[in-house]
N, C-alpha and C positions, 0 to 999 in steps of 0.2 A: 660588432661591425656588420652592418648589414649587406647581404651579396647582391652582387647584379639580378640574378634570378627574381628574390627576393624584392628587389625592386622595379622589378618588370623592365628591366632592360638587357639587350642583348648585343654581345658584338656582331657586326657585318661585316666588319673587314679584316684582316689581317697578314702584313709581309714581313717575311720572316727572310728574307732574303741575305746572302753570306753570313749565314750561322751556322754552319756546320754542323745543321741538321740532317738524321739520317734515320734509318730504318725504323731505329728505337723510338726517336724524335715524335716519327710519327706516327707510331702506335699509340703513344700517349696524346697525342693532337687528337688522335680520331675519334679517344676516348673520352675529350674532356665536352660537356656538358654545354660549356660556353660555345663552343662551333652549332650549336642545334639554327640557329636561322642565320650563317654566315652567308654571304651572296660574294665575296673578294676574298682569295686565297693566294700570296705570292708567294711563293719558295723558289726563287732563282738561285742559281749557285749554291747548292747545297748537295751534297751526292746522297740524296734518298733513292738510287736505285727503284727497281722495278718494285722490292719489295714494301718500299716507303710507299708507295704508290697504290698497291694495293690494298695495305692498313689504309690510309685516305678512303679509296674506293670500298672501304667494306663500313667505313660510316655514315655511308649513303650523302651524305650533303644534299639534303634536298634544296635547298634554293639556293645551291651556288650558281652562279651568274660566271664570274674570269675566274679561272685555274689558272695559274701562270707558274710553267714548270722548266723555263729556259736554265741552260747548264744542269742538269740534274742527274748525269750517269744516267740515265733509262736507253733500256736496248730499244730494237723494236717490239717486245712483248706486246700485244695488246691487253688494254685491260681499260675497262671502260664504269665510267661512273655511273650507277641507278638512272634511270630514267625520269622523269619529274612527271609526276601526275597530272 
């Protein structure tokens, strides 16, 4: 079975919204290969805390476009995603 990659195509969007997704959740999100040209990120209502957010922020998402992170347990930490070249 042949992969997305494989077949020259890539996700752009994805909402994950009330999944009770969380910290773990998105470590493994930041890790998977499929986000490399995502531009749409929804995780509403999911308590990924500050630290969800950083695992995110440390995948760099270069051509995300909307983060949409309403209801998410996040303090005011700041923490801020790569900058896009």
């Amino acid at each position: 079975m042949p992969t997305l990659q494989k077949l020259g195509l890539s996700i752009r969007t994805v909402y994950i919204d009330d999944n009770e997704l969380g910290p773990i959740g998105c470590r493994i999100l930041a890790k998977s290969s499929l986000l490399e040209r995502l531009t749409d990120l929804s995780i509403n209502n999911n308590k990924i805390k500050d630290a969800g957010l950083k695992e995110l922020a440390s995948a760099g998402l270069p051509f995300i476009e909307d983060l949409s992170l309403s209801y998410t347990s996040l303090t005011q930490t700041k923490t801020q995603l790569p900058q896009k070249d």
